[in-house]
C-alpha positions in Angstrom: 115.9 119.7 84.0 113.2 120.2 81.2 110.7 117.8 81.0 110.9 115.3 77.3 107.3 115.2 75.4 106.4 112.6 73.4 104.9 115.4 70.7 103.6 112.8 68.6 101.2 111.7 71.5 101.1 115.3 72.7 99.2 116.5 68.9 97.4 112.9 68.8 95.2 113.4 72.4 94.2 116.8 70.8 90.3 117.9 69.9 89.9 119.4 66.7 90.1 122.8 69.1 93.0 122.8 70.0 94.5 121.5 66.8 92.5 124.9 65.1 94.0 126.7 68.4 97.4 126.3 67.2 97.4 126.1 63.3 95.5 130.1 64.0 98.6 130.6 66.4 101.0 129.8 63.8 98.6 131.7 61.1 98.7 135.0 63.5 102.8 134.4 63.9 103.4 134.2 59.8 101.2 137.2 59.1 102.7 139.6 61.7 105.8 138.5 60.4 104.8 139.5 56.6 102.9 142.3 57.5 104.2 143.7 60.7 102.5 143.6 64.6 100.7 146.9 63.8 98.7 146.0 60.6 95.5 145.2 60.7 95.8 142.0 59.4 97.8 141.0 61.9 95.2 141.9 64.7 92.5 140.0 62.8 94.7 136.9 62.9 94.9 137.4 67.1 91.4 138.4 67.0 90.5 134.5 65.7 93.2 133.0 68.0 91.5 134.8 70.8 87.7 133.5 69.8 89.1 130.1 69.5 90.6 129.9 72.6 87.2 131.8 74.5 85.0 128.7 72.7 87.3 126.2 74.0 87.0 128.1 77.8 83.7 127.8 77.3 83.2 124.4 76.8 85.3 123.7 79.5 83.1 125.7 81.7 79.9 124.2 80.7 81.0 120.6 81.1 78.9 118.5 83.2 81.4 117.1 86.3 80.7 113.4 87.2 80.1 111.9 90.5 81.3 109.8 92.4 78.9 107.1 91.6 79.0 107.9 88.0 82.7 107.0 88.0 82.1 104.2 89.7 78.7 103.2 87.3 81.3 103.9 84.4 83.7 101.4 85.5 80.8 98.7 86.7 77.8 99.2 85.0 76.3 96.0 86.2 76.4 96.7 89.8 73.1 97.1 91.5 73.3 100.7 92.9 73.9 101.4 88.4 70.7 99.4 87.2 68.3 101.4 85.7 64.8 99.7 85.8 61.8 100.8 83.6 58.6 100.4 85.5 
């Protein structure tokens, strides 16, 4: 049984990314279907959908992971193991 998506809340938890991810998607669609999948427009459309999607790989790849503790600082900063003290 398919699975119903709120798409309202799907497109709202978006980044401006993904949101350029999918309006280039629908861009490279419309201009293969005016121009034809062998023109070279239509390979420069795929070309940006492709570059989009490697920046949004990449930022995935470079963010920093959080500990355990800094999950647990997040949700209680004021616990003593979180205090930061200048000396």
């Amino acid at each position: 049984m398919p699975k119903i998506v709120n798409a309202s809340r799907e497109v709202a938890n978006q980044t401006p990314l993904e949101r350029a991810i999918l309006e280039a998607i629908e861009q490279a669609r419309s201009t293969c279907d005016i121009q034809g999948n062998a023109s070279a427009g239509c390979a420069v459309a795929w070309d940006i959908v492709e570059e989009l999607q490697a920046e949004k790989s990449h930022r995935q790849a470079t963010e920093k992971f959080k500990t355990s503790l800094e999950h647990y600082c997040d949700e209680n900063p004021n616990a003593p193991e979180c205090l930061i003290y200048d000396i």
